[in-house]
Structure formats: structure tokens, C-alpha cells
RODO-2510 file (C-alpha; in nm, 4 decimals, decimal comma):
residues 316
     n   res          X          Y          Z
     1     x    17,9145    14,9114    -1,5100
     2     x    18,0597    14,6372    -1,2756
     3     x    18,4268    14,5541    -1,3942
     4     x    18,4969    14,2007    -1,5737
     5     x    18,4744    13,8911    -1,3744
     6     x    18,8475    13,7985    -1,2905
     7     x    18,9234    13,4375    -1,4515
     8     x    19,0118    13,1425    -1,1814
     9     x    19,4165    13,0650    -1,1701
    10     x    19,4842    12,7543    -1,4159
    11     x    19,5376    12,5523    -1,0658
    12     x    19,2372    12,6640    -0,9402
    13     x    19,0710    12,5760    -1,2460
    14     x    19,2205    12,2157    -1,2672
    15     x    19,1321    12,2088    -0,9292
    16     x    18,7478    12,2434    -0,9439
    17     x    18,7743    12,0113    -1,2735
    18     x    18,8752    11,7239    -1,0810
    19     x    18,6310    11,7877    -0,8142
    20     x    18,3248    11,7926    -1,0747
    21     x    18,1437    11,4366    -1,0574
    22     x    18,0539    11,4601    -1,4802
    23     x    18,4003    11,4449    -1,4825
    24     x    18,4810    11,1563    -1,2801
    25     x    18,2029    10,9375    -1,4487
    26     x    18,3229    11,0185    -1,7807
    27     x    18,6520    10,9073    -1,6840
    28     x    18,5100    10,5835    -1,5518
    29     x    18,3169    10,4902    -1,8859
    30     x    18,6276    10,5456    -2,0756
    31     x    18,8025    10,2991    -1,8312
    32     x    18,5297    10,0553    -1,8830
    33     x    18,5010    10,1151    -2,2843
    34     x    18,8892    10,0502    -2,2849
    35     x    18,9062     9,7273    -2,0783
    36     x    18,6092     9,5163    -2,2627
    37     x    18,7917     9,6585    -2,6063
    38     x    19,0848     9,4865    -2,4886
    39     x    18,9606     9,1681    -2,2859
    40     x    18,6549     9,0425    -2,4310
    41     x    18,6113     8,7918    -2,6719
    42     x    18,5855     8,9027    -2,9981
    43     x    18,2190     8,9228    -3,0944
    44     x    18,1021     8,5949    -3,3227
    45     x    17,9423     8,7310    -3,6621
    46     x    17,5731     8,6662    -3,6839
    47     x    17,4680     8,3427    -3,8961
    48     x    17,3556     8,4003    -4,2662
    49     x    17,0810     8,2098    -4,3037
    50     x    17,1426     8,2177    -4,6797
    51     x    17,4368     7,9785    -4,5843
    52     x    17,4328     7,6111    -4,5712
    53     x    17,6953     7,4373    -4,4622
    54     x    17,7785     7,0745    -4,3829
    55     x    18,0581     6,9481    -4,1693
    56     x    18,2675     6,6381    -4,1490
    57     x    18,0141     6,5229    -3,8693
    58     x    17,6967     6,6035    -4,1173
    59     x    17,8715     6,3805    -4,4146
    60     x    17,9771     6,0906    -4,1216
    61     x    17,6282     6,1126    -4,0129
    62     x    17,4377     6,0932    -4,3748
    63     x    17,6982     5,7874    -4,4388
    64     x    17,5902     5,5968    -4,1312
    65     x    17,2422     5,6683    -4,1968
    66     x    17,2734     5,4461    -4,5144
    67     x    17,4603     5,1662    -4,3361
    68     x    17,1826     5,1536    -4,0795
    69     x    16,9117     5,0808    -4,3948
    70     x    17,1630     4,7848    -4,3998
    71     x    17,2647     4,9739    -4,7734
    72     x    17,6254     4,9171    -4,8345
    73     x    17,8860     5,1949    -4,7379
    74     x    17,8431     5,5134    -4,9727
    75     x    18,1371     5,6050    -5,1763
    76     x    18,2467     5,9631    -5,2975
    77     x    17,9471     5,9572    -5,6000
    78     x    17,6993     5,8571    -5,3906
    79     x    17,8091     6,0535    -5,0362
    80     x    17,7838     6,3596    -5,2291
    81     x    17,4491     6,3188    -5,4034
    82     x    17,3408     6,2357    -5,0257
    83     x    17,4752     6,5953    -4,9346
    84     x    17,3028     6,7814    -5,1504
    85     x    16,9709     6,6032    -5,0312
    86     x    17,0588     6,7128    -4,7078
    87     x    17,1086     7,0667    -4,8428
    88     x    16,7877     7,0889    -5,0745
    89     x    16,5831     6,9705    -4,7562
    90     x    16,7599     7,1899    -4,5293
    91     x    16,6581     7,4684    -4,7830
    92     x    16,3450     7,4178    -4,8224
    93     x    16,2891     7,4231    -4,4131
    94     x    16,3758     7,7688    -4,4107
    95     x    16,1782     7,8431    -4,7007
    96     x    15,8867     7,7011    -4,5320
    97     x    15,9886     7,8422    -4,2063
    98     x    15,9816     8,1859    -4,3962
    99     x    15,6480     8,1323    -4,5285
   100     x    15,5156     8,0712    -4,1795
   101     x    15,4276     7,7075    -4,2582
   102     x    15,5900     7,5275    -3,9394
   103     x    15,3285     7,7430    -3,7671
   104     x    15,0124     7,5503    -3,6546
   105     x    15,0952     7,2520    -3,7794
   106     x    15,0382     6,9625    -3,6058
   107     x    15,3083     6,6899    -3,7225
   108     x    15,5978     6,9805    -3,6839
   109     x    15,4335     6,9901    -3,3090
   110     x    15,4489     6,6622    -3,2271
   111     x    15,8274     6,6312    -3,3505
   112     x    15,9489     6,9259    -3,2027
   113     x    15,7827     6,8479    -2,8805
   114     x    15,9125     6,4371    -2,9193
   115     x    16,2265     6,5906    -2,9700
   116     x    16,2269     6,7920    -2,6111
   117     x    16,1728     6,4623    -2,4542
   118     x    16,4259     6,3192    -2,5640
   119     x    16,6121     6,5859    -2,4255
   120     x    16,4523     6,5001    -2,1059
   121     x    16,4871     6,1692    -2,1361
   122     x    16,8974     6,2166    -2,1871
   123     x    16,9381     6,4090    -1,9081
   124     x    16,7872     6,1999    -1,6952
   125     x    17,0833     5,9297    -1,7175
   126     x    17,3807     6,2449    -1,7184
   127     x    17,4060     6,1309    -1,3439
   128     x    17,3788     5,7869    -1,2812
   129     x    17,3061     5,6121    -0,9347
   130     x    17,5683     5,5067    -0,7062
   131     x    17,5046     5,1430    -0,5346
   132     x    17,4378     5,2778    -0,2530
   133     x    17,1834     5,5323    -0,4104
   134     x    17,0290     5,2222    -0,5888
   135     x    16,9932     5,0199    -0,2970
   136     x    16,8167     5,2687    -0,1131
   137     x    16,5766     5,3306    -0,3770
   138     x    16,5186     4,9821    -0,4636
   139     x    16,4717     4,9060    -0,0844
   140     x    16,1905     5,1874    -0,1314
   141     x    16,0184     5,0292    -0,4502
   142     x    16,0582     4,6706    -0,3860
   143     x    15,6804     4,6144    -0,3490
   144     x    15,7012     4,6854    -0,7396
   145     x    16,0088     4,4081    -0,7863
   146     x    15,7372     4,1446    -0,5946
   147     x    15,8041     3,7923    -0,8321
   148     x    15,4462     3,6413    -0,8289
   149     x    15,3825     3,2884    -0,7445
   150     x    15,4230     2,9964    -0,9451
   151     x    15,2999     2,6940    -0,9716
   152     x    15,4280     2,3515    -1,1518
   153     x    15,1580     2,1155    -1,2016
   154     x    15,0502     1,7902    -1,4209
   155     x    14,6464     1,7372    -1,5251
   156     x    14,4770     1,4566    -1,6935
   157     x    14,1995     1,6116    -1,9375
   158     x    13,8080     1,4965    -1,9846
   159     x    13,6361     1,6237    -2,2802
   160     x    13,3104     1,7582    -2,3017
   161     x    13,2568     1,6436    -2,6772
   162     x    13,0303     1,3936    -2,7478
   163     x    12,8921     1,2907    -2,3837
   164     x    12,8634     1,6833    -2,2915
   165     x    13,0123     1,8361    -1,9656
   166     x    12,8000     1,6665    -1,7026
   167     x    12,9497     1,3336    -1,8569
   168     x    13,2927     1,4529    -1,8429
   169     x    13,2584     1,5596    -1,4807
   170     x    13,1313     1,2582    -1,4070
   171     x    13,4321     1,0726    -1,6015
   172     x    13,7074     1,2672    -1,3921
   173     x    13,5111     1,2798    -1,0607
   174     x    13,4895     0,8535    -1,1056
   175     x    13,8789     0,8390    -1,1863
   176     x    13,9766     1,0977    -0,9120
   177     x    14,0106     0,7840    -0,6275
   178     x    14,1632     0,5779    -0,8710
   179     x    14,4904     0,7574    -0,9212
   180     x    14,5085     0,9643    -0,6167
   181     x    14,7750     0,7629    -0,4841
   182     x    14,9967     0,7786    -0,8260
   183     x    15,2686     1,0071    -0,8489
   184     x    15,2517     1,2498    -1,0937
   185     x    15,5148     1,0806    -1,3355
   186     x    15,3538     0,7417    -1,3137
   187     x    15,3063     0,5292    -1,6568
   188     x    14,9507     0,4070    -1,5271
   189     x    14,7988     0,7491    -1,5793
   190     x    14,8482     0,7212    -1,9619
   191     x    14,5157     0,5662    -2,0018
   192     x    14,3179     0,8071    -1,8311
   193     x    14,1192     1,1220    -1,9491
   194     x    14,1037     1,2101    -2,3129
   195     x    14,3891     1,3384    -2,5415
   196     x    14,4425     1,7013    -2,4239
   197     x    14,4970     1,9092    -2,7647
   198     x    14,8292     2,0810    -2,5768
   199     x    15,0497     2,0262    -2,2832
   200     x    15,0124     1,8069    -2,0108
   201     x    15,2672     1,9193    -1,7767
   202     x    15,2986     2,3358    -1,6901
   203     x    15,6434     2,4406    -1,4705
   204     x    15,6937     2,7425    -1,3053
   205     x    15,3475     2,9074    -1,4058
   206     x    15,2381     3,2430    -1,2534
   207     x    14,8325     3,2673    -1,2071
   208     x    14,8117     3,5270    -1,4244
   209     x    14,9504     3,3163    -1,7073
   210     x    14,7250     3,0081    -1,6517
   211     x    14,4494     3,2089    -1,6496
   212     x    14,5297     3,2585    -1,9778
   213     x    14,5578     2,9408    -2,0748
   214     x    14,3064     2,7657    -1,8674
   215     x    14,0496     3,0532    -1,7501
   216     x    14,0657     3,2603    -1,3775
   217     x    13,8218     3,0199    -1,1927
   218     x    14,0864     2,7547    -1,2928
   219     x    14,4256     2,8796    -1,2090
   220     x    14,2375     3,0053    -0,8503
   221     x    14,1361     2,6200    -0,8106
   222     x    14,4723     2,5074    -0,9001
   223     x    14,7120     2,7809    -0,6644
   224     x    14,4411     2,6987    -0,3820
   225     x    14,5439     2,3111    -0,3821
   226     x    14,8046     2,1086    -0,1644
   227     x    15,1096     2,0084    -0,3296
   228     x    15,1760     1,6651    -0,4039
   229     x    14,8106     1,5665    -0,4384
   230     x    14,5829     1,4982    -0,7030
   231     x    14,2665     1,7220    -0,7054
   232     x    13,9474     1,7776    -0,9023
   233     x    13,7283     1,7862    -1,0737
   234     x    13,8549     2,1251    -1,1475
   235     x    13,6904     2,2958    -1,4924
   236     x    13,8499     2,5376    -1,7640
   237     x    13,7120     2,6663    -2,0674
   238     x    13,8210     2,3400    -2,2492
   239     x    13,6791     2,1077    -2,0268
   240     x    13,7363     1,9616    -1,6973
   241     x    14,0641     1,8513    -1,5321
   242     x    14,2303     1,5749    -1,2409
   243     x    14,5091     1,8146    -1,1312
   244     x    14,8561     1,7601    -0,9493
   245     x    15,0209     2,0205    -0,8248
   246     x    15,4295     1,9429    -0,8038
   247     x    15,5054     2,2551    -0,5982
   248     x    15,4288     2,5767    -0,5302
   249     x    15,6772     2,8860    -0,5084
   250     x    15,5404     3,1641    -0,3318
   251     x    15,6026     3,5335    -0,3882
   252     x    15,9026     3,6724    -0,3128
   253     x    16,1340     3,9753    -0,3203
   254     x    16,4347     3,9282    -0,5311
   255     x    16,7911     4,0489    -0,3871
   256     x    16,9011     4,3578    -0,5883
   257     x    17,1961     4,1570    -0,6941
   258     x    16,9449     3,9204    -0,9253
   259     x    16,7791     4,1664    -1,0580
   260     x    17,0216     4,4943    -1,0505
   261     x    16,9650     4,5729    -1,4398
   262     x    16,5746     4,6160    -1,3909
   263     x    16,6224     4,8147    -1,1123
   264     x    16,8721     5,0717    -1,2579
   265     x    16,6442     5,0773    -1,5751
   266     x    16,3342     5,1444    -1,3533
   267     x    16,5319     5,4356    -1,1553
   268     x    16,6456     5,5714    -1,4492
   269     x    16,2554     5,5625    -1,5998
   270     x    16,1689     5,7152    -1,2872
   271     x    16,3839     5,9646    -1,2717
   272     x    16,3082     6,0788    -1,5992
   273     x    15,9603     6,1272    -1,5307
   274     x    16,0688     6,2819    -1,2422
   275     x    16,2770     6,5639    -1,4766
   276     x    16,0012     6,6079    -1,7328
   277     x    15,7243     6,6449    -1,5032
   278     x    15,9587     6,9290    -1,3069
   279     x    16,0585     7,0807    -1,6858
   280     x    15,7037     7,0722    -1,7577
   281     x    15,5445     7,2231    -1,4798
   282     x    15,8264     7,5187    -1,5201
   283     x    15,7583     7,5545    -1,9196
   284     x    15,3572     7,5688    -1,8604
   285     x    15,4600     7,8647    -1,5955
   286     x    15,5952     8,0524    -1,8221
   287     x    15,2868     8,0719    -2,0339
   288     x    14,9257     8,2104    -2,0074
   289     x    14,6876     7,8990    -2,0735
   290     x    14,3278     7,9315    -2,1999
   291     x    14,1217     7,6264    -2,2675
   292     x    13,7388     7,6733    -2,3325
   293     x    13,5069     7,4581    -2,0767
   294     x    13,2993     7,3271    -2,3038
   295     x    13,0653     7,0225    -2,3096
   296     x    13,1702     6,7318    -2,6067
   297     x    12,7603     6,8052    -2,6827
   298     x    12,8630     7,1468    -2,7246
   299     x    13,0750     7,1326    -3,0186
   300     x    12,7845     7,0474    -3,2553
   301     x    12,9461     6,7552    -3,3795
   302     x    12,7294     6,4371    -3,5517
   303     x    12,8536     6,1124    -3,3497
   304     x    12,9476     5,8049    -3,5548
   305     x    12,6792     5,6105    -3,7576
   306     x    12,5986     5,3385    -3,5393
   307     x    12,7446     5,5095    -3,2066
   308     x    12,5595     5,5606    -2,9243
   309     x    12,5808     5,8515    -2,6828
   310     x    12,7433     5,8145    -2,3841
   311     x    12,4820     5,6143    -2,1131
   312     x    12,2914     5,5075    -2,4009
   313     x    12,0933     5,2185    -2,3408
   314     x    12,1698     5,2340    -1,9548
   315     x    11,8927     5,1481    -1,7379
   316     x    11,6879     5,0212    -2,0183
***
């Protein structure tokens, strides 16, 4: 029988303890234990969602929401009875939201998702432009800033009514020579042409605009003429017209310093699409996307009464 194993010294002993890695990471995770118990915040409780509670801010904001109706200031009576609206819709949200009935639904979708761009749409003006930043943006974009051309001009109106259209032209094309070499402001041309049912004189018109009021074919004729001349017969789509164009303003580029408000508003609209279209393609990342490739004809659905199907009727 072999004699009893001798036990180590007590230094020995210590010696080998120290020396065993178990007990240096034990040590360390006692370290670590005792420093976050003594420097890290203390931990928030978790919120009961059995507990509603509104702040100075909520009754401020409830208050001002009735001044905006343009409803008189709430007092006490009335601020409170405004609370607990706020608090009976507030619990029936979670209700629903415990039922499951924010799921799926459409409007709750559309507001939740409105609300994320406006979000977006706040973050996009944390960081305003500098003048130099604008300037060299707007110096990038000022093909969008391009004023159009206008045109100031006087006409003398023949109707079509009663002699019909050929008549008119006639009428104006006979009393073209006649005033050709009156000035636009002269008292002679008062008893030419027919009553015109609105304005006589148009300032600082864009094409676009008296197409509008006159037809395209019309405001083309009139931007194609000479200033200071009387030309014609030029027709609309109320008749047929002796016109005098005052002047002419061609396009231009404003400075930025005429037009500095649109320009910050269009870099800030610019940037924002810039932000959600970034934020978007990052959210849509995130998520697996499936989306059926299926034909409209597919669905089985009756079109319209009275609707056609798309190409209907073409080549007919």
C-alpha cells in the first residue's frame, strides 16, 4: 500500500492558485460586475402600458389645438374635459393595438407612413445652406430659374358674329393699312374693330398665359412679331385680331439675389427628396419584397360599365 500523498506547503498552494487561469478570470468578472454596479446609470423602469399620463406639454398642446379652430382659449372646466378625451382616445389605441386592429389597415398605413415623411422632410432643413453652398447649387440649377418671355401688346378685335369669320378677316385685313402708322395709344383707333368682351391692352404676358387666353396658334403669331408695329390679321378662338406689340422681354436668368427665397425653398425640396429617396432605398433593404407579376386581365376583375379595354377601338 503506497503511503499518503504528502499535502503541498500553504505557499506552495497559494502559489499554484494564483497561477490557475479560472482563477484569474473569475477575478476579472468580479472587477467588471463591481465597476458597472457602481458607474452605470441606474436602469430606467420599463413603461406600464396600463399608465396614461399627460404632461404640461400634452395640456399646452390640447389648449392650442382649440385656439387654432379659432375657439376661444379653454379654461380649467373645459382644459380638463379636453384631457380626458385625450386619455379615452389614447386608451382605446392600445386597446385596439392589443386586439391586433392597427394591423392591415390601410388608413393607419398611410398615417404612419405620412408621418415618416415628415420626419424626412424635417431633417432635411436641420442643416441649412451656406451662401456660398446656395450659390453653387443655384449656379447648377439655373436652367430651372429660366423667367420666360413676355410680351406687352394692344389688339383691336373683329367679330365673327353676324357676317361670319371670312367677313371679319376681311374687316381687319381692310383696316390693317389704315392704322399701321398709329401708335398704339392713339384716340383714332377707338372706332375700329368691334367691342372686345375683355381687355384690350395685355402687359408683361408670358406665351404660356396668352395661350390661355387667346389660343397657342395666337400667342405664337403674336411673340413672332416686331415690336412697335401693328400686325394681322392674326386669329384666336374669339375671333380675329390687328395686333401691336409694345415690347418684348426675352428670357432671362434672374441673379440669385432676386430670387434667393425660391432658390433656398427649391434646395431645401431637393434635398429632401434627396434624404427620403436615400432612407428609402435603406428601409426597402432591410426587407424581403414579393410582388406577384401578374397581368391587370389576370385578376378576373369586370371593368367599368361603359369602359373600354385598354386599345379599344384603336385601329378601327
Amino acid at each position: 500500500m503506497p503511503p499518503p500523498e504528502t499535502p503541498p506547503p500553504p505557499r506552495r498552494l497559494a502559489a499554484r492558485l494564483l497561477r490557475d487561469p479560472l482563477l484569474h478570470f473569475l477575478v476579472a468578472g468580479l472587477a467588471l460586475f463591481v465597476a458597472y454596479d457602481a458607474f452605470a446609470p441606474e436602469a430606467q423602469p420599463a413603461a406600464d402600458p396600463m399608465r396614461i399620463e399627460l404632461t404640461a406639454d400634452d395640456m399646452k398642446q390640447l389648449a392650442l389645438a382649440q385656439v387654432a379652430q379659432g375657439l376661444p382659449l379653454p379654461d380649467g372646466r373645459q382644459l380638463q374635459a379636453l384631457a380626458e378625451q385625450r386619455v379615452m382616445q389614447r386608451i382605446l389605441a392600445r386597446e385596439a393595438a392589443a386586439f391586433g386592429l392597427d394591423r392591415d389597415d390601410d388608413v393607419i398605413e398611410r398615417r404612419l407612413a405620412q408621418k415618416m415623411d415628415f420626419l424626412l422632410a424635417d431633417l432635411s432643413q436641420l442643416n441649412p445652406p451656406t451662401r456660398d453652398e446656395l450659390a453653387a447649387w443655384y449656379a447648377d440649377h439655373a436652367a430651372e430659374f429660366t423667367q420666360p418671355a413676355r410680351a406687352s401688346f394692344r389688339h383691336v378685335y373683329f367679330s365673327p358674329d353676324g357676317l361670319g369669320g371670312a367677313a371679319a378677316e376681311a374687316a381687319a385685313a381692310a383696316a390693317l393699312p389704315a392704322i399701321a402708322g398709329l401708335p398704339a395709344s392713339s384716340p383714332a383707333l377707338a372706332g375700329v374693330g368691334d367691342r372686345f368682351m375683355f381687355q384690350d391692352y395685355y402687359g408683361g404676358r408670358t406665351a404660356e398665359a396668352v395661350g390661355k387666353e387667346f389660343g397657342p396658334e395666337f400667342a405664337a403669331a403674336v411673340f413672332a412679331e416686331m415690336p412697335g408695329t401693328w400686325a394681322g390679321p392674326i386669329r384666336s378662338g374669339y375671333g380675329w385680331h390687328l395686333v401691336h406689340l409694345d415690347s418684348l422681354e426675352p428670357a432671362r436668368v434672374p441673379a440669385l439675389d432676386e430670387i434667393e427665397a425660391d432658390v433656398r425653398a427649391a434646395w431645401t425640396n431637393a434635398r429632401y427628396k434627396e434624404i427620403r429617396e436615400r432612407a428609402e432605398d435603406d428601409m426597402r433593404a432591410r426587407y424581403t419584397v414579393v410582388i406577384p407579376d401578374l397581368d391587370p386581365a389576370d385578376l378576373g376583375l369586370a371593368a367599368p360599365r361603359g369602359a373600354s379595354a385598354p386599345g379599344a377601338g384603336l385601329g378601327q
